[in-house]
VOBA-1610 file (N, C-alpha, C; in pm, whole numbers, padded with zeros to 5 digits, always signed):
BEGIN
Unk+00083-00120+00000Unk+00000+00000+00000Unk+00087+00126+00000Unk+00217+00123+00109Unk+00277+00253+00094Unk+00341+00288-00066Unk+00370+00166-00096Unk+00468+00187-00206Unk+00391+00221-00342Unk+00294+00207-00299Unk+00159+00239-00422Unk+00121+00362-00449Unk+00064+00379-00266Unk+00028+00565-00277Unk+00128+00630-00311Unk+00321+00593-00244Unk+00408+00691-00294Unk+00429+00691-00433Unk+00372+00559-00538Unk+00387+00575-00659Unk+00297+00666-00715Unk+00155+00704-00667Unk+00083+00748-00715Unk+00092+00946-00672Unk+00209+00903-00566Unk+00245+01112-00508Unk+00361+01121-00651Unk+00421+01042-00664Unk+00500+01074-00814Unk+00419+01085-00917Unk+00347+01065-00933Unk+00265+01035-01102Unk+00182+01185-01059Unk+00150+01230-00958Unk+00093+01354-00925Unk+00171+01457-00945Unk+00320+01465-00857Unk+00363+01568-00911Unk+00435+01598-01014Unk+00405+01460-01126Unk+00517+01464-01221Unk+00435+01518-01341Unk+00310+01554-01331Unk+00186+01579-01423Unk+00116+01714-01355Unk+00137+01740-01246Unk+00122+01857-01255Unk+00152+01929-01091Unk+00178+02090-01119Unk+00243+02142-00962Unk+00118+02152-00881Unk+00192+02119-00768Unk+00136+02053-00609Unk+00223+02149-00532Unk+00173+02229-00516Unk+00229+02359-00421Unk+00228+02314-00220Unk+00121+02195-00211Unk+00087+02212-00055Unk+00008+02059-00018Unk+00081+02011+00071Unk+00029+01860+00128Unk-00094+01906+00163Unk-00183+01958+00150Unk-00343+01969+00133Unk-00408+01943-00013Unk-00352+02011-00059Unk-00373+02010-00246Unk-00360+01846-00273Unk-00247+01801-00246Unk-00198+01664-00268Unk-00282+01555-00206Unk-00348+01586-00069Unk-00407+01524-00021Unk-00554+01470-00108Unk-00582+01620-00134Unk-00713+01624-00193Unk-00691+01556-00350Unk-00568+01552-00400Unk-00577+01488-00536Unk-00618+01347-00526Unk-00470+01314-00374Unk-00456+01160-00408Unk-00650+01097-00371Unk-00690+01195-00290Unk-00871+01127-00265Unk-00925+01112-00400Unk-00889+01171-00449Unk-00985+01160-00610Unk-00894+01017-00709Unk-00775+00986-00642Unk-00800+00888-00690Unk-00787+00729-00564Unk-00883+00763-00484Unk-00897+00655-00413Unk-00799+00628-00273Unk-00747+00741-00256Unk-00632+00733-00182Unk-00674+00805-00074Unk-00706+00790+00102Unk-00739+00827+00182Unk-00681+00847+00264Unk-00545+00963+00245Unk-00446+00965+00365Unk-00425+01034+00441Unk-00405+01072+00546Unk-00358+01187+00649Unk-00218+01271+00629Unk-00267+01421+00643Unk-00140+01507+00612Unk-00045+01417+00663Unk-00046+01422+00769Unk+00077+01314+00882Unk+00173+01171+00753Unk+00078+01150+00720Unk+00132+01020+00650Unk+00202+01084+00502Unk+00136+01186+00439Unk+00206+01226+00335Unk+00304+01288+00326Unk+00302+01362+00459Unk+00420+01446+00484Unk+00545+01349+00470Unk+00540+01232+00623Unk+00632+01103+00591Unk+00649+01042+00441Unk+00571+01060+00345Unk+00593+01024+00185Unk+00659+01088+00147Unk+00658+01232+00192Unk+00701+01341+00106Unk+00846+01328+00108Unk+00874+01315+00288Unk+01014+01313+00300Unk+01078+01178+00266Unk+01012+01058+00298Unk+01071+00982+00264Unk+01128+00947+00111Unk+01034+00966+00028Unk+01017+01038-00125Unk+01117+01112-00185Unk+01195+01200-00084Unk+01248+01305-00102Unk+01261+01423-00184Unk+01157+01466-00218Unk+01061+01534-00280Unk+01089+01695-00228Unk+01129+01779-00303Unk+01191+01938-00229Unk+01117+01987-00285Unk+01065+02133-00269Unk+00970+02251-00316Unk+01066+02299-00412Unk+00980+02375-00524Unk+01087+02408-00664Unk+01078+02560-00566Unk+01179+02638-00604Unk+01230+02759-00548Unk+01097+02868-00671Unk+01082+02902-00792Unk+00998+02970-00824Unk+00837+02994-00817Unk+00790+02820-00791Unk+00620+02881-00765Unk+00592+02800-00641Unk+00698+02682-00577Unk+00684+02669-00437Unk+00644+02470-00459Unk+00611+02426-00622Unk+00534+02300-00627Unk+00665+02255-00639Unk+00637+02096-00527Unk+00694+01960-00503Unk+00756+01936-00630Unk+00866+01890-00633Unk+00923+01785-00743Unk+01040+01746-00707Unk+01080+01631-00761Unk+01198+01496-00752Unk+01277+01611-00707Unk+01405+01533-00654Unk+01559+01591-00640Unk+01632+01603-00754Unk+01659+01761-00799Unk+01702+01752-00918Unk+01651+01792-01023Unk+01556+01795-00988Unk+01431+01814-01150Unk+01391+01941-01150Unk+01471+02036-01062Unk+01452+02211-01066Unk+01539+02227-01224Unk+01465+02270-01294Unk+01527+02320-01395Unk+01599+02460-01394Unk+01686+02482-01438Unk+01696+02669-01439Unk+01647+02715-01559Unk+01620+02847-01551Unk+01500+02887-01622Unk+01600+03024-01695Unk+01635+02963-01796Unk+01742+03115-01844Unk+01651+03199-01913Unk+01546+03244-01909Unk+01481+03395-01936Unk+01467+03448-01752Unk+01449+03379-01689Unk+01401+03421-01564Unk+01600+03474-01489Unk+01679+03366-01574Unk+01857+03423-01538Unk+01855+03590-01584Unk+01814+03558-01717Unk+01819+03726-01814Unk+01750+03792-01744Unk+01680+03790-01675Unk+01614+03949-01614Unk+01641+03946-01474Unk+01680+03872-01437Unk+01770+03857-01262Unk+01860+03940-01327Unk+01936+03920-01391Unk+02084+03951-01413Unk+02024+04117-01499Unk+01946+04147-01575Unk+01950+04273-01631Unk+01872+04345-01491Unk+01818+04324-01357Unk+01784+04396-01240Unk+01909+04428-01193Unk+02017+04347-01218Unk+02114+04350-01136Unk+02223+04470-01131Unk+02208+04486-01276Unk+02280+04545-01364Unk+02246+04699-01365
//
């Protein structure tokens, strides 16, 4: 069962951003999945699953892309 729902917190945030273990909660119910913040949170971390730094949604370790239009106008504020 754990290894199911945590398959099914990947297939969630890999299809679309999940900003907040409430949001997530409420997805995984829609598909049959009845879990407590408490328990997802433990998914999340166990998962190891980090917040992307620009809009705040969950994804893998690693899978922050950098965003070179968002570099170009950091860097032309800077300037």
């Amino acid at each position: 069962m754990k290894s199911w729902r945590q398959g099914q917190i990947l297939d969630v945030i890999d299809h679309e951003p999940v900003v907040s273990q409430e949001i997530l909660r409420q997805k995984l119910k829609t598909r049959g999945i009845d879990a407590t913040q408490a328990t997802i949170s433990r998914d999340l971390k166990n998962l190891g699953l980090v917040k992307r730094a620009g809009d705040g949604a969950y994804v893998r370790p690693g899978a922050e892309r950098p965003n070179p239009a968002g570099a170009a106008d950091h860097l032309r504020r800077a300037v």
